[in-house]
KEKE-3310 file (N, C-alpha, C; in steps of 0.2 Angstrom, whole numbers, plus 5000, padded with zeros to 4 digits):
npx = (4922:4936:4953:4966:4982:4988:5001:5017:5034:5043:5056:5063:5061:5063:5071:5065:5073:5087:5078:5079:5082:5074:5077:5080:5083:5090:5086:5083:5087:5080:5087:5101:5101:5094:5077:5067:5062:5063:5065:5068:5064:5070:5063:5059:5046:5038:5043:5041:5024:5014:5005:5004:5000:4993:5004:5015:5019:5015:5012:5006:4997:4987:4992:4997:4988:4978:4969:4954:4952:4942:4943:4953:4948:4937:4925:4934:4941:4950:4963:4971:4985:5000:5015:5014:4999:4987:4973:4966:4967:4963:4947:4944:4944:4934:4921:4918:4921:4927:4929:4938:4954:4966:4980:4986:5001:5013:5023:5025:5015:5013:5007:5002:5001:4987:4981:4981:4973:4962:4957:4955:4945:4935:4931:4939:4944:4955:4969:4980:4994:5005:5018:5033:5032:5018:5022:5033:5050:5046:5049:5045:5033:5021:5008:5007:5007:4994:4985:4987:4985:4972:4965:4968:4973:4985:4993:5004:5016:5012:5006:5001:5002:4995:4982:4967:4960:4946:4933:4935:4934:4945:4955:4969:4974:4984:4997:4999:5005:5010:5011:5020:5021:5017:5015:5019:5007:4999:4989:4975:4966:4947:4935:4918)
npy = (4948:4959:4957:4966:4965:4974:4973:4974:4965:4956:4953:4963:4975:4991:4997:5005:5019:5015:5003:4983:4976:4965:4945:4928:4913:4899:4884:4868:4862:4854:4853:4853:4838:4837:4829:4840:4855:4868:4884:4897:4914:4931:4946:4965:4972:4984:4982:4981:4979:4984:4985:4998:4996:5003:5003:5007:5019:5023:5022:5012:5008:4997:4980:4971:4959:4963:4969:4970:4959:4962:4974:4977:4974:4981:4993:5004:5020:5024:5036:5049:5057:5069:5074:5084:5081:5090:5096:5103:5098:5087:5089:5093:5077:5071:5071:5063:5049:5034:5027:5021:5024:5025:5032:5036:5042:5038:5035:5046:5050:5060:5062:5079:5085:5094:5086:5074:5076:5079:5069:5060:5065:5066:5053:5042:5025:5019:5022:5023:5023:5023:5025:5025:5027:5036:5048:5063:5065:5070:5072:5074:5066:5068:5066:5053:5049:5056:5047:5035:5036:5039:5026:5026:5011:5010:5010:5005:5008:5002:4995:5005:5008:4999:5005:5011:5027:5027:5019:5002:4987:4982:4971:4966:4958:4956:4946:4938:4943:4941:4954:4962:4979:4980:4974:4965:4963:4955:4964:4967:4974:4974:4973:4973)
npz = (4919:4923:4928:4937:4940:4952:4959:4963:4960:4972:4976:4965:4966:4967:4985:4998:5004:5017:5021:5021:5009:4999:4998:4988:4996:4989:4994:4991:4977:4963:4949:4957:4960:4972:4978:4976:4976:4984:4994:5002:5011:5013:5020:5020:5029:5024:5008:4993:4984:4998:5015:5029:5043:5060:5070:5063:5065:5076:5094:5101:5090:5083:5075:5060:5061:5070:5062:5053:5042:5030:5027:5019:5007:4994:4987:4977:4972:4958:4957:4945:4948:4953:4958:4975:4985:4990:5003:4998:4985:4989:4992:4979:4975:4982:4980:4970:4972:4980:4998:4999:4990:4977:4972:4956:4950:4942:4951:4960:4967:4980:4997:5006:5024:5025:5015:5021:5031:5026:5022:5030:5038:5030:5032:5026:5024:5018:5008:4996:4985:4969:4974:4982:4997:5004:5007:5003:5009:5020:5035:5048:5046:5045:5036:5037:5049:5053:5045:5051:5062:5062:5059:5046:5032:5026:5006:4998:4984:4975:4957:4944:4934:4920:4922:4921:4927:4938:4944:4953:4961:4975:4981:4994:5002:5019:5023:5036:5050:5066:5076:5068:5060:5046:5029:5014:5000:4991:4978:4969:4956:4952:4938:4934)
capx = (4926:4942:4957:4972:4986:4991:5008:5024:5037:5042:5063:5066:5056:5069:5068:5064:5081:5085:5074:5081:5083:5071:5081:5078:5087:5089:5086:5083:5086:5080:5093:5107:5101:5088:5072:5061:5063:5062:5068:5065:5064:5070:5061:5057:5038:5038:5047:5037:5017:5014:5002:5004:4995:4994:5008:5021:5020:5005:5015:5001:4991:4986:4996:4993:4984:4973:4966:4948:4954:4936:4948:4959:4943:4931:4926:4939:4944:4960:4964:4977:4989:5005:5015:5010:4990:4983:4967:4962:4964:4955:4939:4941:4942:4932:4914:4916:4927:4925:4930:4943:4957:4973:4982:4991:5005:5019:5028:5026:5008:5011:5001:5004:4997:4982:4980:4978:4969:4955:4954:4952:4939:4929:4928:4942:4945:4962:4974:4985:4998:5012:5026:5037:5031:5012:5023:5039:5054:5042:5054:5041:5028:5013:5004:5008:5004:4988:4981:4988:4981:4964:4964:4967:4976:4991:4993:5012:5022:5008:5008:4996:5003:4990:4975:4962:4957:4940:4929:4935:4935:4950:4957:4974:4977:4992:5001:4994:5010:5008:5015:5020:5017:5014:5015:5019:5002:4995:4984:4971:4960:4942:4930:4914)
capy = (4951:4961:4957:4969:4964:4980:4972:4975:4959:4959:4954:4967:4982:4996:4997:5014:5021:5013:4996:4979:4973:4957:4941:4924:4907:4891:4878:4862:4863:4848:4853:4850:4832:4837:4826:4843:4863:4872:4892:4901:4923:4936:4953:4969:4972:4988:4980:4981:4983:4983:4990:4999:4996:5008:5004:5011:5025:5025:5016:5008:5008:4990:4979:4970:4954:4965:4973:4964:4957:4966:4982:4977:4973:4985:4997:5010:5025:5027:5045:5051:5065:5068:5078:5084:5081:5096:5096:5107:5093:5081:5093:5091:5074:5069:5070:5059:5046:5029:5030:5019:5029:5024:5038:5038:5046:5037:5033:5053:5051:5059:5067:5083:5084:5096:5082:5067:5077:5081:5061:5056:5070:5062:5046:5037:5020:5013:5027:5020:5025:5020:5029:5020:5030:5040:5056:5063:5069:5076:5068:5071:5060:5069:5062:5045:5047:5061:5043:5031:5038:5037:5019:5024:5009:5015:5003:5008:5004:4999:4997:5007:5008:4998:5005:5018:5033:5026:5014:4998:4981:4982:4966:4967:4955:4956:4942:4936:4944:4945:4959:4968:4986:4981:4966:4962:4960:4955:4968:4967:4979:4971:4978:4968)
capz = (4925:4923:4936:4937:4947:4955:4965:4961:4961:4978:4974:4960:4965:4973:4990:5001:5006:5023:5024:5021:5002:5000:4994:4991:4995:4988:5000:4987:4971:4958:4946:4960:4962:4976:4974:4976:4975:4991:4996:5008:5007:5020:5015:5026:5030:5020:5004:4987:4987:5006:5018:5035:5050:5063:5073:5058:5068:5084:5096:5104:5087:5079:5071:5055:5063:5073:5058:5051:5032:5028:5029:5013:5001:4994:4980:4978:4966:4956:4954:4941:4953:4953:4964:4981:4985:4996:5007:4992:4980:4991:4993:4974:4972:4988:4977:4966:4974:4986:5003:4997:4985:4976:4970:4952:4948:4940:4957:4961:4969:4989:5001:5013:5031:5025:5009:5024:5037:5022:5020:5037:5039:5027:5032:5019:5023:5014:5005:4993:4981:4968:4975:4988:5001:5003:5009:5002:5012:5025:5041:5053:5043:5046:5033:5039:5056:5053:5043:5053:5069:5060:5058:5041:5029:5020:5003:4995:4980:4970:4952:4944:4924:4916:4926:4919:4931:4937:4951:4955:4969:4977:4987:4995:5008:5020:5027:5043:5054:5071:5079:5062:5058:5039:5027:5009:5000:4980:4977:4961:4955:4947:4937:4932)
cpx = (4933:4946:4963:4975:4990:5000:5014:5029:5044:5052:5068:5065:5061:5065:5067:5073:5080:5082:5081:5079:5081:5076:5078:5084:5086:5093:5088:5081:5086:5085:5101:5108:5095:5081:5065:5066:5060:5067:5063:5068:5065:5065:5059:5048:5036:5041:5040:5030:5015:5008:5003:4999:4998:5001:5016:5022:5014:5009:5010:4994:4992:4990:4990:4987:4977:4968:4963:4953:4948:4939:4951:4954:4938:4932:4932:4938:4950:4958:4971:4977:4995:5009:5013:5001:4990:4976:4962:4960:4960:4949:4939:4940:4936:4922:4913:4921:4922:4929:4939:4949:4961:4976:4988:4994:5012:5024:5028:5020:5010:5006:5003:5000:4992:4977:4976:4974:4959:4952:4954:4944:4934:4927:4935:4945:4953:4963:4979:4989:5004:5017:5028:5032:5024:5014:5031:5044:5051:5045:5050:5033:5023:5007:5001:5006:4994:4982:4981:4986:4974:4961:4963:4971:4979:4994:4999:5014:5016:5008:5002:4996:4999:4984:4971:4960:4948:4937:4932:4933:4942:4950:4966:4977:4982:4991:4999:5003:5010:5012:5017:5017:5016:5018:5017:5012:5004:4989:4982:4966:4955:4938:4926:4912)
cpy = (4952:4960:4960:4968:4969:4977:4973:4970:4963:4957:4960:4974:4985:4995:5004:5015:5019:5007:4993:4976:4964:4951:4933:4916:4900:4887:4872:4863:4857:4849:4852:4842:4832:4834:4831:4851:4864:4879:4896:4909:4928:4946:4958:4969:4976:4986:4978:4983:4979:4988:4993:5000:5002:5008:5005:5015:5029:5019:5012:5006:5000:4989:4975:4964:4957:4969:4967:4964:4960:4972:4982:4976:4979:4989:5003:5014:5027:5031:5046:5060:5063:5074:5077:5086:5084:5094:5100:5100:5089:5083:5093:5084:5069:5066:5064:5053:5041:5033:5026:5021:5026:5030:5036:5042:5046:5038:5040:5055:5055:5064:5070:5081:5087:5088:5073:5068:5077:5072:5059:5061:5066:5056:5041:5031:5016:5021:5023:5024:5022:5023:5023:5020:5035:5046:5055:5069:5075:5071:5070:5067:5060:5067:5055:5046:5051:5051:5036:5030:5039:5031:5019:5020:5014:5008:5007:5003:5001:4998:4998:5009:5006:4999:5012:5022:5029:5023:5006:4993:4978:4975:4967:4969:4956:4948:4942:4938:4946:4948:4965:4974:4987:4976:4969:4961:4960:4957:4967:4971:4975:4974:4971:4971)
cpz = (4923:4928:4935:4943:4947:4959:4959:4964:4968:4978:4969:4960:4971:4981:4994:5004:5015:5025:5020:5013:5003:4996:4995:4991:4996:4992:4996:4982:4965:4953:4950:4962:4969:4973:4975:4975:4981:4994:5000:5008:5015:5013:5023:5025:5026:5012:4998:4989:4996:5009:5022:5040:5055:5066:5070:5063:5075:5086:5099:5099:5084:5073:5066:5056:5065:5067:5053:5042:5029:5027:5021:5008:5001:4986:4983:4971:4964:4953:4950:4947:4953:4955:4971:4981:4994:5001:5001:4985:4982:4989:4985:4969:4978:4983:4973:4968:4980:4990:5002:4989:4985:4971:4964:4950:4946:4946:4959:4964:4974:4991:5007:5017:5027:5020:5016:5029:5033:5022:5025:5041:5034:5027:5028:5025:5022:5009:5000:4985:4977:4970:4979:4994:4998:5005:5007:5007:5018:5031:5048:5052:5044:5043:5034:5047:5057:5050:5048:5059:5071:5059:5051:5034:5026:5015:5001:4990:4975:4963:4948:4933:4920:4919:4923:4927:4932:4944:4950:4962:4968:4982:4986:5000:5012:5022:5032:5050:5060:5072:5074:5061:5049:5038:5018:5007:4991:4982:4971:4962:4952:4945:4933:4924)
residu = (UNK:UNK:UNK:UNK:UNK:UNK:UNK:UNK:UNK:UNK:UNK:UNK:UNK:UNK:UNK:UNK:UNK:UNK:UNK:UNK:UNK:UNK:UNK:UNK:UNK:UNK:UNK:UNK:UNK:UNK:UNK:UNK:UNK:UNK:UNK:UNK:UNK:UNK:UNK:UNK:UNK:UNK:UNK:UNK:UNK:UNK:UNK:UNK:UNK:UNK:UNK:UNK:UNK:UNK:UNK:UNK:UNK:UNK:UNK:UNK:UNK:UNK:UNK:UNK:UNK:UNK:UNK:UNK:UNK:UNK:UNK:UNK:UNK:UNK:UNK:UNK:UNK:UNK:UNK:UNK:UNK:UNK:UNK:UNK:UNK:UNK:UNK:UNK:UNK:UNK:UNK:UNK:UNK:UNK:UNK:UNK:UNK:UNK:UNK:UNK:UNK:UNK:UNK:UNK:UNK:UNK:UNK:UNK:UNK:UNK:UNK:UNK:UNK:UNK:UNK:UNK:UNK:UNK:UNK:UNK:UNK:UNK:UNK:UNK:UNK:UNK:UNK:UNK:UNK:UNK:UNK:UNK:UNK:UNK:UNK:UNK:UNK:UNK:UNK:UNK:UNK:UNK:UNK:UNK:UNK:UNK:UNK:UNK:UNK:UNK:UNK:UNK:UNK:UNK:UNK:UNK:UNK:UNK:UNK:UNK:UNK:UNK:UNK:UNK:UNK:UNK:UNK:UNK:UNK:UNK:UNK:UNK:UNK:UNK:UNK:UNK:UNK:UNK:UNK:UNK:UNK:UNK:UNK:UNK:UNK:UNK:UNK:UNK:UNK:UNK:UNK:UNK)
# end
């Protein structure tokens, strides 16, 4: 069994323009004479690989608690794309593809409104992408809300650099946050 750690370290990794830059601080430090190590980490919910739950943007849609952990596992398909991904592109990657997708493209994966309405039309599961963000500079966030309002996971920031184009078993739990509209997760690719 093969396990690729798709995450991206959750200090180091830029943040999206606008969030909260994660940090972390030392509480007890045995080199200062402390008889243990102990730190404590502030970070935004969106900061490094992260999911989004509906209530990113579905005021009344489900946060990250309310959403089964059966959600964040399954087989999936990384697709090499880079640019904007159309509803054309879907209909041509849709055949051959799980219901669960991670889109490669050297942090330049997104997807237009027609690109997220093709993938909630067929049923998709979990969307995921290395970029920061699964839509670029579209400020009314069509993409994000056309998925989000399908109950369809948004996995972000992923890191997709040593992964071949193919079928995997994705896991990439969140953080058990109540109330939160997305978490921090360690996402791994496996293949048997």
């Amino acid at each position: 069994m093969n396990i690729i750690d798709i995450s991206r370290e959750l200090f180091s990794t830029p943040v999206y323009p606008g969030d909260p830059a994660p940090y972390r601080d030392l509480v007890r430090r045995m080199e200062m004479g402390d008889l243990y190590n102990l730190s404590g980490f502030y970070t935004g919910c969106h900061s490094a690989t992260h999911v989004d739950a509906p209530r990113h943007f579905i005021e009344d849609g489900k946060t990250i608690e309310q959403i089964a952990p059966g959600r964040f596992i399954g087989d999936c398909t990384v697709v090499e794309a880079a640019g904007i991904i159309t509803g054309s592109d879907i209909d041509d990657i849709l055949p051959t593809s799980k219901k669960m997708i991670l889109f490669k493209g050297d942090g330049k994966a997104f997807l237009c409104e027609s690109g997220a309405f093709a993938l909630t039309d067929a049923g998709a599961t979990l969307v995921g992408t290395d970029a920061l963000s699964i839509e670029m500079g579209d400020e009314t966030f069509a993409a994000h809300r056309e998925l989000l309002g399908a109950e369809v996971v948004i996995l972000e920031g992923l890191d997709l650099s040593q992964v071949e184009p193919g079928d995997y078993r994705l896991i990439a739990l969140p953080l058990f946050l109540a109330g939160a509209e997305a978490s921090p997760v360690r996402a791994v690719l496996i293949r048997e």
